[in-house]
CHARMM internal coordinates of N, CA and C (Angstrom, degrees):
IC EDIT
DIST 1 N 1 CA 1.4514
DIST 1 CA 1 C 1.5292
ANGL 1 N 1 CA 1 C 110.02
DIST 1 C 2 N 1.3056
ANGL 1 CA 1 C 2 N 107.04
DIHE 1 N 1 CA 1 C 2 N 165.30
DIST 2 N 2 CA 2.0321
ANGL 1 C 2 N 2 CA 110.25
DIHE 1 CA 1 C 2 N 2 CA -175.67
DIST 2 CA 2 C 1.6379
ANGL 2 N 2 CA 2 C 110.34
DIHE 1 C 2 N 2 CA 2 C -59.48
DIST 2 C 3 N 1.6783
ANGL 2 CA 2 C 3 N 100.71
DIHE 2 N 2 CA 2 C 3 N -37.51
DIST 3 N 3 CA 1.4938
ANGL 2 C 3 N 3 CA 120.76
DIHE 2 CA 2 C 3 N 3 CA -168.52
DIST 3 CA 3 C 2.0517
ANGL 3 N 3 CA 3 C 102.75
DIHE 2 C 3 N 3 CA 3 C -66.09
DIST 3 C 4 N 1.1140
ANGL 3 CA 3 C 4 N 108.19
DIHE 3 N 3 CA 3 C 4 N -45.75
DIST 4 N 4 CA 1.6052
ANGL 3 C 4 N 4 CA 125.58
DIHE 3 CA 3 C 4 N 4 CA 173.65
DIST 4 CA 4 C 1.4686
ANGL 4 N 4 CA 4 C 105.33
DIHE 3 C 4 N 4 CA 4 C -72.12
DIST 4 C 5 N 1.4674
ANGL 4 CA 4 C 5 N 131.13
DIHE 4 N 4 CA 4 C 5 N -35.72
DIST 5 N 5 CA 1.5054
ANGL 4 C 5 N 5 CA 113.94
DIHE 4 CA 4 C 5 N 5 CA 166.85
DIST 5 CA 5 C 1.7646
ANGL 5 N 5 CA 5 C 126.50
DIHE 4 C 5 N 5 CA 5 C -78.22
DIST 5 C 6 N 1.6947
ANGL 5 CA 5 C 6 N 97.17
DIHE 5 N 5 CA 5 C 6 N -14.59
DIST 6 N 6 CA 1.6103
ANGL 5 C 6 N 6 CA 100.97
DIHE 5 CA 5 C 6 N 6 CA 174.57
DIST 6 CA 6 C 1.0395
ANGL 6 N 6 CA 6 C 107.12
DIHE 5 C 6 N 6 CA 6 C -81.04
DIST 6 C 7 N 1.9227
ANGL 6 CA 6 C 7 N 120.45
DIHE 6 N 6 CA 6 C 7 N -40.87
DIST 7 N 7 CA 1.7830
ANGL 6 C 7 N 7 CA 82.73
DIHE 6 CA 6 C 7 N 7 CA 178.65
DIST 7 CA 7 C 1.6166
ANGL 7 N 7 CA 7 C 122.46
DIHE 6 C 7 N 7 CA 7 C -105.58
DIST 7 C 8 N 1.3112
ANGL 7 CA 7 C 8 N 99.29
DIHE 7 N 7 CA 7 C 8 N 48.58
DIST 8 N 8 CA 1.7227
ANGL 7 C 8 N 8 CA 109.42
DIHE 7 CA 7 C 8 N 8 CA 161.53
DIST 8 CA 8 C 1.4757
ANGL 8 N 8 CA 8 C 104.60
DIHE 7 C 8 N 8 CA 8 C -106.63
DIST 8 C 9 N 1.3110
ANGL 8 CA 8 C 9 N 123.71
DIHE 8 N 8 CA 8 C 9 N -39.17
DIST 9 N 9 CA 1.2361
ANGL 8 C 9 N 9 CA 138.50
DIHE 8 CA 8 C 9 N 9 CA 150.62
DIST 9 CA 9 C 1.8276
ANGL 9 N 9 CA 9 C 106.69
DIHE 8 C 9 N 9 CA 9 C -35.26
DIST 9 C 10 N 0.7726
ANGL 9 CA 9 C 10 N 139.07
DIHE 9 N 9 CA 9 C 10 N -58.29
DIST 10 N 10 CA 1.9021
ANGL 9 C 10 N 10 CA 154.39
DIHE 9 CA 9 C 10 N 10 CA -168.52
DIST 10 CA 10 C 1.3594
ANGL 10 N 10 CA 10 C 91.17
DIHE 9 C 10 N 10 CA 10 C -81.21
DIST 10 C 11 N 1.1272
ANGL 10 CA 10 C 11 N 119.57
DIHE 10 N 10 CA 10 C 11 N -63.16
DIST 11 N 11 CA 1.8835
ANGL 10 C 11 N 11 CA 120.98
DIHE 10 CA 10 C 11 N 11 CA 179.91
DIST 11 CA 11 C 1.4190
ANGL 11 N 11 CA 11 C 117.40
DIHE 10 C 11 N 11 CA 11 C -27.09
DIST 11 C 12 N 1.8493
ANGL 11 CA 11 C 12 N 98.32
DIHE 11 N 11 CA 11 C 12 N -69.11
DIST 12 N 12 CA 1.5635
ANGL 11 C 12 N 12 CA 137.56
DIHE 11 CA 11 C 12 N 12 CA -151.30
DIST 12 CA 12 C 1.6376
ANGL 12 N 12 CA 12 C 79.35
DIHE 11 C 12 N 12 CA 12 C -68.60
DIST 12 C 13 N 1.3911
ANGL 12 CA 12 C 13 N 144.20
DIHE 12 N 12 CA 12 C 13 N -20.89
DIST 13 N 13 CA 1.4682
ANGL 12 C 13 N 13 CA 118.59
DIHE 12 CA 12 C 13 N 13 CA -142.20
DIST 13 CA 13 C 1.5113
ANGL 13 N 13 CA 13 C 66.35
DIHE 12 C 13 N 13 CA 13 C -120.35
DIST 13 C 14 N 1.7201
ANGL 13 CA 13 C 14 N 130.28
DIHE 13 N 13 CA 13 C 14 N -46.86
DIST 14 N 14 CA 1.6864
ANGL 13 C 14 N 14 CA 98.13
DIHE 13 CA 13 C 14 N 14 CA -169.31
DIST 14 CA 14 C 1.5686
ANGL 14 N 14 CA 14 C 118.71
DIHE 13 C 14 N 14 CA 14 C -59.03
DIST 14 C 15 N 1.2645
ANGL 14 CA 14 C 15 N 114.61
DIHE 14 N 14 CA 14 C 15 N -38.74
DIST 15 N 15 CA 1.5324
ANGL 14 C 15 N 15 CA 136.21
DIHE 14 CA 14 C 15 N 15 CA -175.93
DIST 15 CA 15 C 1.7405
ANGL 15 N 15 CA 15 C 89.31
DIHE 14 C 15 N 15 CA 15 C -27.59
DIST 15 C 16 N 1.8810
ANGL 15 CA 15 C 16 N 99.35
DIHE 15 N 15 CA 15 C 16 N -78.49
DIST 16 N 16 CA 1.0877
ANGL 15 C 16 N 16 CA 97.89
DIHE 15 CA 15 C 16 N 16 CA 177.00
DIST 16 CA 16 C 1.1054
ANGL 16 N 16 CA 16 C 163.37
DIHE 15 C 16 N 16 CA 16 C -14.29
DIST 16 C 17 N 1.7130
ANGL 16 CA 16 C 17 N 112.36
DIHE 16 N 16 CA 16 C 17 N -45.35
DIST 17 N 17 CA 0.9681
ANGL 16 C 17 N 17 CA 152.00
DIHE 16 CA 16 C 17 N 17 CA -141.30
DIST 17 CA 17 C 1.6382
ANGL 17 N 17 CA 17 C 92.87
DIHE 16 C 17 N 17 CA 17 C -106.12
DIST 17 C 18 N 1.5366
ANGL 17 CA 17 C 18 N 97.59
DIHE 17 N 17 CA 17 C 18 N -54.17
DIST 18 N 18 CA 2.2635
ANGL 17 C 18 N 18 CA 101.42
DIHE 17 CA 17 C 18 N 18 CA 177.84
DIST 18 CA 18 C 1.2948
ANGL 18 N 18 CA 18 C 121.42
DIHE 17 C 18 N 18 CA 18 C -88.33
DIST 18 C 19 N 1.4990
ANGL 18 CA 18 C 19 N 116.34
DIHE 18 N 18 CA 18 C 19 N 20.26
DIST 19 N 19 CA 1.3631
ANGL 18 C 19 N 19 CA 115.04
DIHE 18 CA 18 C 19 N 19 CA 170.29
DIST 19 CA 19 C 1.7781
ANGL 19 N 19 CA 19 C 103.66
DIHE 18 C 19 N 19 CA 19 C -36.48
DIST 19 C 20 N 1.1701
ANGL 19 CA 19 C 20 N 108.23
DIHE 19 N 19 CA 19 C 20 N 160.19
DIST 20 N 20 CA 1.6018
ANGL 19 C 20 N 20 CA 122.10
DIHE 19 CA 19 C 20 N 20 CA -172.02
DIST 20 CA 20 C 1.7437
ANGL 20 N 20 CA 20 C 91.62
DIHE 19 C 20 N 20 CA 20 C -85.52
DIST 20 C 21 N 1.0912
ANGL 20 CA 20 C 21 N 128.50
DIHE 20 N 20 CA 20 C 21 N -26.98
DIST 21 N 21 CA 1.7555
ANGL 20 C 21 N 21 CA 118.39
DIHE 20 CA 20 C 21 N 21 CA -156.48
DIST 21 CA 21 C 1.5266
ANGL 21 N 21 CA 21 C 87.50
DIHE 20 C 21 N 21 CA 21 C -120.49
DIST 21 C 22 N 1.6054
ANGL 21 CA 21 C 22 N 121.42
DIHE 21 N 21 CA 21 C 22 N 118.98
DIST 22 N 22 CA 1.0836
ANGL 21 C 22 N 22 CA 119.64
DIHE 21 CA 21 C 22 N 22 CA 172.96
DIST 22 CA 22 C 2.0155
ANGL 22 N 22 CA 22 C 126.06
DIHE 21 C 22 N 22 CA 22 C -54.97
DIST 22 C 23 N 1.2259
ANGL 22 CA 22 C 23 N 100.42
DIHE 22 N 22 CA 22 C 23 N -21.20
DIST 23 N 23 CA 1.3840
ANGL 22 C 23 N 23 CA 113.84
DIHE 22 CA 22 C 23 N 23 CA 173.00
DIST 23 CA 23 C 1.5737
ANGL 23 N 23 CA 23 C 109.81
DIHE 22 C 23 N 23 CA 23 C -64.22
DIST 23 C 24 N 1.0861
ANGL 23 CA 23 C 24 N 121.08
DIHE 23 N 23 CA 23 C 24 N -12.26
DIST 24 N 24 CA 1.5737
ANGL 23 C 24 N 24 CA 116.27
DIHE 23 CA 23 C 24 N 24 CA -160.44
DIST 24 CA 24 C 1.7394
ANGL 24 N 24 CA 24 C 89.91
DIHE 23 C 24 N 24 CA 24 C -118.72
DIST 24 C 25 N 1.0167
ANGL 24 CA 24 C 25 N 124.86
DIHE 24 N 24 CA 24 C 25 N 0.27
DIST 25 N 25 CA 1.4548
ANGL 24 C 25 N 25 CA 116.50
DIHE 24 CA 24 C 25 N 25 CA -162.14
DIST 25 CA 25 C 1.6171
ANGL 25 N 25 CA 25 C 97.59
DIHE 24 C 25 N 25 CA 25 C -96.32
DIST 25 C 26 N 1.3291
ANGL 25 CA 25 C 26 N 114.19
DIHE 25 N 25 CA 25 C 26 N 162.07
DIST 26 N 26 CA 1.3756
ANGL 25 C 26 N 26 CA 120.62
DIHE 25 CA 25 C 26 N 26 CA -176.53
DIST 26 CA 26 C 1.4458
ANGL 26 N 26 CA 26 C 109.86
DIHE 25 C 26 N 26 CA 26 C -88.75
DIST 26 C 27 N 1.7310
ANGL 26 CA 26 C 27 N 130.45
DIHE 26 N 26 CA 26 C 27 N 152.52
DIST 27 N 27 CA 1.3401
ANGL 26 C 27 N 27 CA 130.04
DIHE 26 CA 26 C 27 N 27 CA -149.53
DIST 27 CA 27 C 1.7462
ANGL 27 N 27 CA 27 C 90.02
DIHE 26 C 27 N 27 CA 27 C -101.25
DIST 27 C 28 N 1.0139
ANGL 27 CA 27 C 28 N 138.74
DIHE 27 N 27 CA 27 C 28 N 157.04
DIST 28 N 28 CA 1.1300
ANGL 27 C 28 N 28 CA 139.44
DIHE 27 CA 27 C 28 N 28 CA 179.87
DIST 28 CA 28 C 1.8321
ANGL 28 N 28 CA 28 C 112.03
DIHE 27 C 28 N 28 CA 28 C -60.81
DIST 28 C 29 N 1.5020
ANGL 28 CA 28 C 29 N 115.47
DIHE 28 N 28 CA 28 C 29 N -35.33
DIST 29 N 29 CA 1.4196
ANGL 28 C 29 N 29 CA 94.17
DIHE 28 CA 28 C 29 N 29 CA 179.51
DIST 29 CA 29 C 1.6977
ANGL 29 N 29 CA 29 C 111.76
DIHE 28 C 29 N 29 CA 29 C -70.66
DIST 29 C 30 N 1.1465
ANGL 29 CA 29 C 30 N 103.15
DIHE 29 N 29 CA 29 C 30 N -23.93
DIST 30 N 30 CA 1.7423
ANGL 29 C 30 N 30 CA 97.41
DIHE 29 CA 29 C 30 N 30 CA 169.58
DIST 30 CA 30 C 1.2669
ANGL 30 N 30 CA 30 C 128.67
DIHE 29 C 30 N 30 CA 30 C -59.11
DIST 30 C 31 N 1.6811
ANGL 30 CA 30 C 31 N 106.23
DIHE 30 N 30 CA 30 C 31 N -36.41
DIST 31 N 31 CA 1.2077
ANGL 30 C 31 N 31 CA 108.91
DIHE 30 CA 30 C 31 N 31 CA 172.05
DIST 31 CA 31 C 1.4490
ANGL 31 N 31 CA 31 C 129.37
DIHE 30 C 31 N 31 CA 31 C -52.78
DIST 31 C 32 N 1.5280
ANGL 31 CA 31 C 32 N 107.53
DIHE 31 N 31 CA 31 C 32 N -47.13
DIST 32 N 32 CA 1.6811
ANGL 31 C 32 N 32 CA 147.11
DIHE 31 CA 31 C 32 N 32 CA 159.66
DIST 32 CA 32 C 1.9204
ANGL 32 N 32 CA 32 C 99.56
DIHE 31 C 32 N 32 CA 32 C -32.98
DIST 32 C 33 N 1.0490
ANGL 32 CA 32 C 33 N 95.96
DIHE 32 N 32 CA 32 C 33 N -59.30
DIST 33 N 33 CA 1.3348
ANGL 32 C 33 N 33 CA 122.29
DIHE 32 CA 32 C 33 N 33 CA 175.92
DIST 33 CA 33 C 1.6904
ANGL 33 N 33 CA 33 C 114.16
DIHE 32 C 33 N 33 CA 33 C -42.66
DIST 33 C 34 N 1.3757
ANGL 33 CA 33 C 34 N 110.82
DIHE 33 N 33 CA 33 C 34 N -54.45
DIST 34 N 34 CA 1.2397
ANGL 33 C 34 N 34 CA 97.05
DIHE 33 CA 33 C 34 N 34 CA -155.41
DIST 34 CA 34 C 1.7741
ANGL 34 N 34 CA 34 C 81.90
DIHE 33 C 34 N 34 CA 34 C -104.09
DIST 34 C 35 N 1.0031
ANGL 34 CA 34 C 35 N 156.20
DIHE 34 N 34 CA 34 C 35 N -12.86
DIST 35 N 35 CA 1.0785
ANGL 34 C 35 N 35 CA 157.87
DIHE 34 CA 34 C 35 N 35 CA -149.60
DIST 35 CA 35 C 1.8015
ANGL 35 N 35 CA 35 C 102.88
DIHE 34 C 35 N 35 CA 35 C -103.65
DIST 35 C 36 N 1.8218
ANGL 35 CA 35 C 36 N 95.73
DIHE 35 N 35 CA 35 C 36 N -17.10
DIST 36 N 36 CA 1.6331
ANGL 35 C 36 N 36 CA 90.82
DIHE 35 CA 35 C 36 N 36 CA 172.20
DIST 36 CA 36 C 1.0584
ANGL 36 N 36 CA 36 C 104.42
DIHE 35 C 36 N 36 CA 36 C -83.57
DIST 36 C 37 N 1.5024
ANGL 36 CA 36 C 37 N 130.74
DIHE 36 N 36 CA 36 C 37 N -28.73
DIST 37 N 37 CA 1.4906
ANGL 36 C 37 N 37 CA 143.52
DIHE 36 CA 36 C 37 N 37 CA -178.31
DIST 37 CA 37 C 1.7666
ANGL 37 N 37 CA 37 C 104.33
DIHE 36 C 37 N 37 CA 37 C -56.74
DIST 37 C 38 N 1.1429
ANGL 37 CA 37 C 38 N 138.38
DIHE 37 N 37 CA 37 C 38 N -23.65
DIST 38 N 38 CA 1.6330
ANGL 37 C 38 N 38 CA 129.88
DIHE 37 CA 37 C 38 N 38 CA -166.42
DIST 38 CA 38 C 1.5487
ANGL 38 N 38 CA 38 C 106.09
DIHE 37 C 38 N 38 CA 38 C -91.99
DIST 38 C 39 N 1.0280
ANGL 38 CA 38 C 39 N 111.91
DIHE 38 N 38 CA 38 C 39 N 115.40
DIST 39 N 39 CA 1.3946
ANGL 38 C 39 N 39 CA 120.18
DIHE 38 CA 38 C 39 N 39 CA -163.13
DIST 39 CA 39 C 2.2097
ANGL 39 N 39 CA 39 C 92.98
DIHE 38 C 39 N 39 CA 39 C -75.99
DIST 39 C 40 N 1.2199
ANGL 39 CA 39 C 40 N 91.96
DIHE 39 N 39 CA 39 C 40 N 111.34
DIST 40 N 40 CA 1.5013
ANGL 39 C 40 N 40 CA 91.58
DIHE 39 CA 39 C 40 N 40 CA -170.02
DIST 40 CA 40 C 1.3851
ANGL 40 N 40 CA 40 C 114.12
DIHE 39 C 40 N 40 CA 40 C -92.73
DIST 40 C 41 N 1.3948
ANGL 40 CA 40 C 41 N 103.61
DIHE 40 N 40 CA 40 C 41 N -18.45
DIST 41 N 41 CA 1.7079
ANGL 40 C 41 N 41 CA 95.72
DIHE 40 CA 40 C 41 N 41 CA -168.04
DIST 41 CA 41 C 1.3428
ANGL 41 N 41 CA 41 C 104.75
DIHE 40 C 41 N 41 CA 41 C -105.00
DIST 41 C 42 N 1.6019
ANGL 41 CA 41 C 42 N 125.48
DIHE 41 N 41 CA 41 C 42 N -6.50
DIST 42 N 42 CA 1.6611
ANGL 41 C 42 N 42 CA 126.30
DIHE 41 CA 41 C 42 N 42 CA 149.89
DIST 42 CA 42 C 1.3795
ANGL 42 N 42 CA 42 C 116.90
DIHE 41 C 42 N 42 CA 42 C -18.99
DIST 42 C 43 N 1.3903
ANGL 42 CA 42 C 43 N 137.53
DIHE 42 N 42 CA 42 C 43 N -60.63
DIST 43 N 43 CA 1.5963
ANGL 42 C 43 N 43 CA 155.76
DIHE 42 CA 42 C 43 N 43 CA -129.67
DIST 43 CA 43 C 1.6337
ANGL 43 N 43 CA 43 C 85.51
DIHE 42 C 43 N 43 CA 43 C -120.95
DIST 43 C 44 N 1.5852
ANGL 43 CA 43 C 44 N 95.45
DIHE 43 N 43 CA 43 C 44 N 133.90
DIST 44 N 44 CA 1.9029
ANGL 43 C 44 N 44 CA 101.09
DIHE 43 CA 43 C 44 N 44 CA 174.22
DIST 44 CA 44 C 1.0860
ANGL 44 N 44 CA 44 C 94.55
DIHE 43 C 44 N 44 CA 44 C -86.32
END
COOR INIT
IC SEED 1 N 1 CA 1 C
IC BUILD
């Protein structure tokens, strides 16, 4: 469902975000980035 791909979508970007090696972690405008991508107002 849309509601089950946003928060794998929300997950996939925190995951990201706590990589253990700061080099591997995502920069905040990406984050910005992909979080404009989750269609939020789809899901009641």
């Amino acid at each position: 469902t849309l509601r089950n791909e946003m928060l794998v979508m929300i997950m996939e970007t925190g995951l990201s975000c706590s990589r253990k090696s700061p080099t591997e972690r995502v920069d905040m405008k990406e984050v910005v980035a992909r979080l404009k991508m989750i269609p939020w107002k789809a899901s009641p």
